[in-house]
C-alpha positions as CSV (number, residue, x, y, z in Angstrom):
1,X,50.6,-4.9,31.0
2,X,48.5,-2.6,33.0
3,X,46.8,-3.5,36.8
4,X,43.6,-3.1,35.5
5,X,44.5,-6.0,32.4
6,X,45.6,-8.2,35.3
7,X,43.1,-7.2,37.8
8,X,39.8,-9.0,36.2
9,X,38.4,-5.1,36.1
10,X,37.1,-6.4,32.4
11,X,34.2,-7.5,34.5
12,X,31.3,-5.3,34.1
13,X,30.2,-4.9,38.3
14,X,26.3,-4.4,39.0
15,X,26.4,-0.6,38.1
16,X,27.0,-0.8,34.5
17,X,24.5,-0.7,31.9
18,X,22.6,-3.8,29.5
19,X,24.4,-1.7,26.4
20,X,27.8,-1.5,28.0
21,X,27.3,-5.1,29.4
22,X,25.6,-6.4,25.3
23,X,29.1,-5.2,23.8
24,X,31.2,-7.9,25.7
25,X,29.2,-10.2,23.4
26,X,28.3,-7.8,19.7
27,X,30.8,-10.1,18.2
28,X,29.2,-12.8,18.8
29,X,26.2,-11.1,17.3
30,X,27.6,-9.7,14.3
31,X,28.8,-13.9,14.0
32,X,25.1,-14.4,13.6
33,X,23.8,-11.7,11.7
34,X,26.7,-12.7,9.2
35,X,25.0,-16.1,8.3
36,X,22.0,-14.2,6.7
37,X,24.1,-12.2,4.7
38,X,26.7,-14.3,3.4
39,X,23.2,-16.6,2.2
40,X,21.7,-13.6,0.6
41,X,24.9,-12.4,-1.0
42,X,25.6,-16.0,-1.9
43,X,29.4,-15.6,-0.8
44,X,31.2,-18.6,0.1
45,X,29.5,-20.7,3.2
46,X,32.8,-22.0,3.5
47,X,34.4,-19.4,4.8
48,X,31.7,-18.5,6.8
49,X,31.8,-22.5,8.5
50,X,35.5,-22.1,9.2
51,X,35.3,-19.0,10.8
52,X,32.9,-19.3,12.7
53,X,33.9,-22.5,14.0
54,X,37.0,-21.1,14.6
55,X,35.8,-17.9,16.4
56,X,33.2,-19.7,19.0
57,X,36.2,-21.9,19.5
58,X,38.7,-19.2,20.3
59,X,35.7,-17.4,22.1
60,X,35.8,-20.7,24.5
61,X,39.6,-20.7,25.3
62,X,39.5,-16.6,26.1
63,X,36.8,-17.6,28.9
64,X,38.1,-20.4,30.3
65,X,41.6,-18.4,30.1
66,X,39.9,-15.3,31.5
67,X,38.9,-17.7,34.4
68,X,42.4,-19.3,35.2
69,X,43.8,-15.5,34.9
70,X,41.6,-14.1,38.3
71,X,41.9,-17.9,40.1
72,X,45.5,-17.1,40.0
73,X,45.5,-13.5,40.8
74,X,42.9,-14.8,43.7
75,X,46.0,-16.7,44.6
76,X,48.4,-13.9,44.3
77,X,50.3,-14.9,41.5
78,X,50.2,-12.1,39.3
79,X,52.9,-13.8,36.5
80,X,50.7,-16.7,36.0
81,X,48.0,-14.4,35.2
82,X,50.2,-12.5,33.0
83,X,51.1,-15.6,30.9
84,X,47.9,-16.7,31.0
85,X,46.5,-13.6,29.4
86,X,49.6,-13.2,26.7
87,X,49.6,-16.6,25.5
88,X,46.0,-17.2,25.0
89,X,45.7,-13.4,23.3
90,X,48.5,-14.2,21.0
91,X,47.3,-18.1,20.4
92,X,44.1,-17.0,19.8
93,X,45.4,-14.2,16.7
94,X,47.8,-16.7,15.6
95,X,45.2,-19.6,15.3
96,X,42.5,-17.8,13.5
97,X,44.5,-16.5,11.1
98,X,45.8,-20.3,10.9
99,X,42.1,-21.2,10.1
100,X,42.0,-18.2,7.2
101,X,44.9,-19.2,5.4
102,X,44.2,-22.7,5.7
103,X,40.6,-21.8,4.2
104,X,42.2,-19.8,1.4
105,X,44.1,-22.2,0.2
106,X,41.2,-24.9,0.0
107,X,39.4,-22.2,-2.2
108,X,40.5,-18.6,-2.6
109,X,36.8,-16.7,-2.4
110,X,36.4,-18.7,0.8
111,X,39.5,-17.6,2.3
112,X,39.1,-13.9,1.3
113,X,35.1,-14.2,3.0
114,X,37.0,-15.4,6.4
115,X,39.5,-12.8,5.6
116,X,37.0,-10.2,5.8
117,X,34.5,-11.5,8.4
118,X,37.5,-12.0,10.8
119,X,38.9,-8.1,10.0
120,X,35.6,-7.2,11.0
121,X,35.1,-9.7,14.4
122,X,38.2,-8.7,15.9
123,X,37.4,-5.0,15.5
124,X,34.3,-5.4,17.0
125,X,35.4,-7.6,19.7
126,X,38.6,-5.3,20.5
127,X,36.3,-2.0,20.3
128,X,33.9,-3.9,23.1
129,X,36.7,-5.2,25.5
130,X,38.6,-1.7,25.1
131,X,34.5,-0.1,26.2
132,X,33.7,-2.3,28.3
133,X,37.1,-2.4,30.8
134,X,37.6,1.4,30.5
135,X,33.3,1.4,31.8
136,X,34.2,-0.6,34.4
137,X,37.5,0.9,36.0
């Protein structure tokens, strides 16, 4: 893993623009805009409930990992921050997907709606992580 992965560059410092700073967060937009479509289309809510739920929730660990990533490089202890950041990025893959299965095999059409809307959340949120970090290096 790169310096700048370990380094807390991901932060967007006071020369970088509202639109550069906005896509740290699009996903979380797209997670809202999502409600009024899957009403309109009249796709499963369910999947819409467990994803979301699971999203925000993941959302919560990455910041509160993200925090206990640059106390510890603040401290010089760059393997802590390493783990920190691997485990939570993997735990956080490995437990939506969790969610999505689990959702698919309460009802099928639910699980395929998570399937989708997480597809499209994690591109999002990897496309504004990737912008964001290379903006701020």
């Amino acid at each position: 893993m790169s310096t700048l992965a370990l380094s807390g560059g991901g932060e967007v410092q006071g020369g970088g623009s509202a639109a550069v700073a906005a896509l740290r967060y699009a996903d979380l937009a797209l997670l809202a805009l999502a409600l009024p479509v899957f009403l309109l289309a009249d796709w499963p809510l369910g999947g819409y409930v467990a994803l979301a739920a699971a999203w925000l929730a993941q959302r919560g660990v990455s910041v509160l990992a993200r925090r206990r990533a640059e106390r510890a490089l603040g401290e010089g202890n760059r393997r802590s921050a390493l783990a920190t950041v691997g485990w939570t990025s993997l735990g956080r893959a490995w437990f939506v997907a969790a969610v999505v299965f689990a959702t698919g095999l309460v009802d099928r059409e639910s699980g395929l709606a998570a399937a989708i809307l997480a597809a499209v959340l994690f591109t999002v949120y990897l496309a504004g992580e990737a912008i964001t970090r290379r903006t701020a290096s």
